[in-house]
C-alpha positions in Angstrom: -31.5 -124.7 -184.8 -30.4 -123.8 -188.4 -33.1 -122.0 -189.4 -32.7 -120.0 -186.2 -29.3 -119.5 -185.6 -28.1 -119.4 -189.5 -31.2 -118.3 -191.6 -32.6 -115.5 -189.2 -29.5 -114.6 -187.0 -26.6 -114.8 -189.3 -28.1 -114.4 -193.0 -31.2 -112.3 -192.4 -32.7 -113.3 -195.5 -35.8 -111.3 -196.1 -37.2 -113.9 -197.8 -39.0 -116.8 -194.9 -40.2 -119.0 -197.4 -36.9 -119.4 -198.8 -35.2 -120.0 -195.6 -37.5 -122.2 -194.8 -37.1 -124.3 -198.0 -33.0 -124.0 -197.0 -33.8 -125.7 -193.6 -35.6 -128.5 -194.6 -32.9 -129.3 -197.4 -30.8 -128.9 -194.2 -32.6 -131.7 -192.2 -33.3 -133.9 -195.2 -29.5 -133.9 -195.8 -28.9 -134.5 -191.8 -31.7 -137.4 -192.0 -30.1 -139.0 -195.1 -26.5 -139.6 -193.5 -28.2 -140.2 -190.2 -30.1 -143.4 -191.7 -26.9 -144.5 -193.7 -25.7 -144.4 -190.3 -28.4 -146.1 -188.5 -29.6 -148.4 -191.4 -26.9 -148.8 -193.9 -28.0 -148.7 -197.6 -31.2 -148.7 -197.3 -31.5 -146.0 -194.8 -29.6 -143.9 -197.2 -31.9 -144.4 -200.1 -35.3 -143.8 -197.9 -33.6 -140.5 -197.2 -33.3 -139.6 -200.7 -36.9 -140.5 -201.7 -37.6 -138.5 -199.1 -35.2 -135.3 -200.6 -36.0 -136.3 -204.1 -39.8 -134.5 -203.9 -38.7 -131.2 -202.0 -35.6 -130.8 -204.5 -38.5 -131.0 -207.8 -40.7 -128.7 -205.8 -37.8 -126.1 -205.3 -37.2 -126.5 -209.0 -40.5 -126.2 -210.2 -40.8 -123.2 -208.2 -37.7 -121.4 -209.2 -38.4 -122.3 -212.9 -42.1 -120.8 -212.2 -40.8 -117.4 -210.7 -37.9 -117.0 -213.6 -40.5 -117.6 -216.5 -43.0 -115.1 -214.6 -40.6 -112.4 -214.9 
């Protein structure tokens, strides 16, 4: 629904691989307060291992692009 109704309707971004990479940060945020919710702390912290390798990949591939141009 984000990536639909935000990403393509609202920001037209012409870039799909980076609104792509926005709604998963999206749903890893949703999924980390969902299983503090659900599962208290450690629900909370299986949520941010979960985050932690998409956030380094999103680095790695900003820092990647910069030092290519």
């Amino acid at each position: 629904i984000y990536f639909l109704g935000w990403e393509r309707l609202i920001q037209k971004g012409q870039d799909v691989a980076d609104s792509l990479v926005d709604a998963v940060h999206v749903a890893l945020g949703a999924a980390i307060i969902a299983g503090a919710l659900a599962f208290g702390f450690w629900g909370a912290v299986a949520g941010f291992a979960a985050w932690a390798p998409v956030l380094m990949a999103g680095v790695w591939r900003r820092l990647a692009c910069s030092s290519s141009n």
